[in-house]
N, C-alpha and C positions, 0 to 999 in steps of 0.2 A: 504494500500500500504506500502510494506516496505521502510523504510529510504535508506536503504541499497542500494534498485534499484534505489530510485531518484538518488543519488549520481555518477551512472556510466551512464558517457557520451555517446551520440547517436556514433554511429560510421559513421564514416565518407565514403559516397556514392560517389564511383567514376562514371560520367559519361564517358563511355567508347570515346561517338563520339566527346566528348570535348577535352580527352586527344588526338584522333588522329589528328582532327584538327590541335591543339597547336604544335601537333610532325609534323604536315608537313607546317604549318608557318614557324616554327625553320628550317626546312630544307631547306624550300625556301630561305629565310633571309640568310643561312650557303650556301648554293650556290651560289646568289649574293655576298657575299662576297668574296669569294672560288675564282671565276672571275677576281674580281677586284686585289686579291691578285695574281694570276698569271699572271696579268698582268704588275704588279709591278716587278715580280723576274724575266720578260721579258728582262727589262733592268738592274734590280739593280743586283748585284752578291753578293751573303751572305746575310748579315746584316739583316736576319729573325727577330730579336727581335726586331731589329731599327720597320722595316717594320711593325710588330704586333702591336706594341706599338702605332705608329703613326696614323695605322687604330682603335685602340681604343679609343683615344685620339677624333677621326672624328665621330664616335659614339656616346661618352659621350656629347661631346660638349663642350671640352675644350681645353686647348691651349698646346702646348709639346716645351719643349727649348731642343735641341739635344746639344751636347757640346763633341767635337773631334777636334783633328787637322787636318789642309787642306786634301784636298783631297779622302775623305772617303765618298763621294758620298751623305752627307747630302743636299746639294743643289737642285743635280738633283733627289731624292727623293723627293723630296715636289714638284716641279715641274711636273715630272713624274704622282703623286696623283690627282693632277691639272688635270692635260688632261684627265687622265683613267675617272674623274665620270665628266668632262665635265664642271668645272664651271671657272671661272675668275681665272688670277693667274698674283701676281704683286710681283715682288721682288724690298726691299727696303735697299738699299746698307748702313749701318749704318757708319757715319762718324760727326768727333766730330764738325765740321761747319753745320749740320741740326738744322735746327728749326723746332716746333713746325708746323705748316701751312706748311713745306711742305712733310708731312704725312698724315693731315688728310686734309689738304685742308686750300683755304682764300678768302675773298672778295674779286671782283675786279671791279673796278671802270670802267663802258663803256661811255666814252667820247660824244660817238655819240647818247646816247641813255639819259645821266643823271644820270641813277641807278647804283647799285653794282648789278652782279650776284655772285655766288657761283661757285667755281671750289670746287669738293671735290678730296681727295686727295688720294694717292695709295693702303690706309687702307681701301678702300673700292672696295675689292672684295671679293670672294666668301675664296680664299685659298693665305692668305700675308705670305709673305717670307722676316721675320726680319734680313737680314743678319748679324753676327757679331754684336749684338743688344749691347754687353758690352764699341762697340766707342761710342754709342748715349751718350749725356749728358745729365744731368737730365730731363730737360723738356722736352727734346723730348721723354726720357723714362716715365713722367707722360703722356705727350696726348697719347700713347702708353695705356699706363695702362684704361683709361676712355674705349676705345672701345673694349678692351680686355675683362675688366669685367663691364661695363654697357651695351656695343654691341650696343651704339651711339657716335656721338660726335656732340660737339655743336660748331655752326661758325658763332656770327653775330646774341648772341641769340636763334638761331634756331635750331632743335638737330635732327642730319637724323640718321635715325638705319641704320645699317651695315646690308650687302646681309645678304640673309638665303641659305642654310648653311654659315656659317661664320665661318673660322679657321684660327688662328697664329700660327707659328711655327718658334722659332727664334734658330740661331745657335750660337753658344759659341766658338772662339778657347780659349783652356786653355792654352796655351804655350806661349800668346802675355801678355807684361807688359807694353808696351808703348803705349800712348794714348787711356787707358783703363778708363772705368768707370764700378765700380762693380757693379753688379747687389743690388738694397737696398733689403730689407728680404721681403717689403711686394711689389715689382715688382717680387719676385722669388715665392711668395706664391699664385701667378693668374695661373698661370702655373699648368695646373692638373699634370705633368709628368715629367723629368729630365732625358732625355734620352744619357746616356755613349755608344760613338762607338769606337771602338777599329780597330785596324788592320786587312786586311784581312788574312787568312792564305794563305799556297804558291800556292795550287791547286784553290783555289779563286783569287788569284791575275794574273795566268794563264788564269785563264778563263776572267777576265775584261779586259786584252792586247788584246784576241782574239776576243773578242764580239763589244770591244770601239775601237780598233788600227783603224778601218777604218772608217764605216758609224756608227753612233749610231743609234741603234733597235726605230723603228718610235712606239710610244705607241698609242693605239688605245682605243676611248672611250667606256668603258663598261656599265659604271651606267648613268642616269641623276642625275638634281639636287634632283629631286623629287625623286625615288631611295635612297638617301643621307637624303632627311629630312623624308622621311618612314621606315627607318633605323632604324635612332636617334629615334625616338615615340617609337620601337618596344625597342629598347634598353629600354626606361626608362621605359619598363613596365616590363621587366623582374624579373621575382619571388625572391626577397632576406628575406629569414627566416629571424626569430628575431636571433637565433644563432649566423648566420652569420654578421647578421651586428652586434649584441652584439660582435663578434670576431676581426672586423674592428677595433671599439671603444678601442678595449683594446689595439689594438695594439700603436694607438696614443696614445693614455693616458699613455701609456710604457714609453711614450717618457719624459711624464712632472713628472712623479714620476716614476722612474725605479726601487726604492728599492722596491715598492707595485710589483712589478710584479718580484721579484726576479734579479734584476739585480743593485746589490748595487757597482758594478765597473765601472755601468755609471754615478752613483752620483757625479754630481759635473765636469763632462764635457762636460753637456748639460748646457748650460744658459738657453735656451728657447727652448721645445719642440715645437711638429705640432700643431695648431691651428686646430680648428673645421672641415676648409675647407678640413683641409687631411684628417677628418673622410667623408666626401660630397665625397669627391672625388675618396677615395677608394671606395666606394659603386657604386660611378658613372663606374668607371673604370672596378672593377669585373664584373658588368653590359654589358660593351662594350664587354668587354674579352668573358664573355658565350655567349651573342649573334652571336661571331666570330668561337668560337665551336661547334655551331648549338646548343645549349641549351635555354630554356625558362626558367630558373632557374640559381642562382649564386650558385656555391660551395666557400666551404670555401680556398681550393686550386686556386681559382681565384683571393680573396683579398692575398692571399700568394704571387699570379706570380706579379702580377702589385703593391705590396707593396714598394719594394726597389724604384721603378722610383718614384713614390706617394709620399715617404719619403724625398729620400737622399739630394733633396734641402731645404728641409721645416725647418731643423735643425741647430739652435744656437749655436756653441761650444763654449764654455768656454774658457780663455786665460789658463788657463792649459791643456787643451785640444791641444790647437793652440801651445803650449809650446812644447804638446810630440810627434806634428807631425799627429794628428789622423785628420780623415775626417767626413765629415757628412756619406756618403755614407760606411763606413766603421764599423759608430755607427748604421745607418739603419738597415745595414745587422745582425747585434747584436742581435738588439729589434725584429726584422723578426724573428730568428732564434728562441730564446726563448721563446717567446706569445706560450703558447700551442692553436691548433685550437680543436672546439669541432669538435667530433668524430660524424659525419650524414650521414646515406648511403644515395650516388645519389637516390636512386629508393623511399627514403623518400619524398627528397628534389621535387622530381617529380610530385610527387602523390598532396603533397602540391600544389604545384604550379598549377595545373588543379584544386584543388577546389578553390585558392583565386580566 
């Protein structure tokens, strides 16, 4: 036998009814979605990336902090999402006199009976609504933190897990300075996402007088819960090449040494780049993103779209940085731009993906 021939690889056997399969999974999955999204833009007017972002975010299985000023319809967005797939929705008004227990819950003493029962408290539904989460004071922003990223809390010893699905989504105004408490770095780093909403334009702002001036558009449920947790499975199974996630990685790692990736004018106005979790969570996120495409596979233009929101809160600036006015979201966009992505045709990424 020649050497020669041992050394070249079998070639790789598409089975045809595996790949249609997988192509009308994706399709079905992309149609439930499809749904649920037009169900959303029923009520909401504009704010398409708000919208995308946030059904990613419910896919991956992580939490999204929106951050705009009043009235841009961040509220009734998550509320809105609430009703469409059907699950619990409790909105938690953040203000600097909450404590602790009364978010997630406290013992209470029944007179008549002798014992303590347990009330749990409004962080235990399916989809919470941390309003203005930057009035909470700290503590209440750590119990916050425990079911955010443990998805329990504990009262009295005893530790109940959080609904399944279970999503936070907390809002930001940036424009309030009084009776603020900043978000600390590792409360901002639970947050898969960091989602910027802007103003609407004028043909959008027309259309929200005439759709909201009277009755508001009654939202109608599309998904169940189960719908919602068959989703998420489908999500984390979706095909991510080594490429791709090798492309993730570099792009975080841009962040902690910029000069290795060619970007020596970030040197020295990052303190602290993204941590591990932004490389988990861009992978998680391109994840949600292709399954919202109808794809069974991540392209590398998928950690590209949902990079900026993954990033732009995860970043430390430097007080020279803070000195010349620059943002994190502003360095995001930088290191995004720069990272070169490898070069993979879809119809590769595909073929892959029906043999893993």
């Amino acid at each position: 036998m020649n050497p020669a021939d041992s050394a070249v690889a079998d070639p790789i056997v598409i089975d045809n009814s595996d790949a249609n399969a997988a192509s009308a999974e994706s399709e079905k999955d992309a149609a439930l979605l499809e749904q649920l999204l037009f169900e959303l833009r029923a009520t909401i007017v504009g704010q398409n990336r708000l919208l995308e972002r946030v059904l990613v975010s419910l896919l991956a299985g992580g939490h999204c902090l929106i951050e705009g000023v009043p009235g841009l319809a961040k509220t009734l967005t998550i509320e809105t999402l609430a009703k469409a797939i059907g699950g619990s929705f409790t909105r938690i008004q953040m203000t600097p006199d909450l404590i602790p227990s009364d978010i997630v819950g406290t013992r209470i003493y029944r007179g008549s009976t002798e014992t303590f029962d347990v009330e749990l408290g409004p962080v235990h539904a399916n989809v919470v609504l941390a309003d203005e989460i930057n009035r909470a004071p700290a503590k209440v922003q750590s119990a916050l933190l425990e079911i955010m990223a443990e998805r329990q809390v504990s009262i009295g010893g005893t530790t109940y897990p959080a609904p399944d699905p279970f999503l936070v989504l907390a809002t930001q105004n940036p424009i309030e300075s009084e009776g603020v408490y900043q978000l600390p770095e590792a409360q901002r780093d639970r947050f898969l996402m960091r989602v910027l909403v802007d103003y609407p334009d004028a043909a959008q702002e027309a259309e929200i007088v005439r759709r909201m001036g009277v009755d508001r558009p009654l939202t109608r449920q599309v998904l169940s819960l189960d719908n919602v947790s068959s989703l998420q499975r489908r999500a984390r199974s979706i095909y991510v090449d080594h490429q791709v996630l090798e492309y993730a990685v570099s792009i975080v790692i841009a962040t902690r040494r910029p000069t290795d990736y060619g970007l020596p004018e970030l040197d020295g106005l990052l303190a602290y780049g993204a941590s591990p979790r932004a490389s988990l969570g861009l992978v998680a996120a391109a994840r949600g993103l292709a399954l919202l495409r109808g794809r069974a596979y991540a392209l590398p233009q998928d950690v590209f779209d949902v990079g900026f929101e993954v990033l732009n809160h995860r970043l430390v600036l430097s007080y020279e940085a803070l000195a010349d006015g620059r943002a994190g979201s502003e360095l995001a966009s930088e290191v995004l731009s720069r990272v070169p992505a490898p070069r993979i045709a879809p119809s590769e990424l595909h073929d892959r993906a029906v043999v893993a």
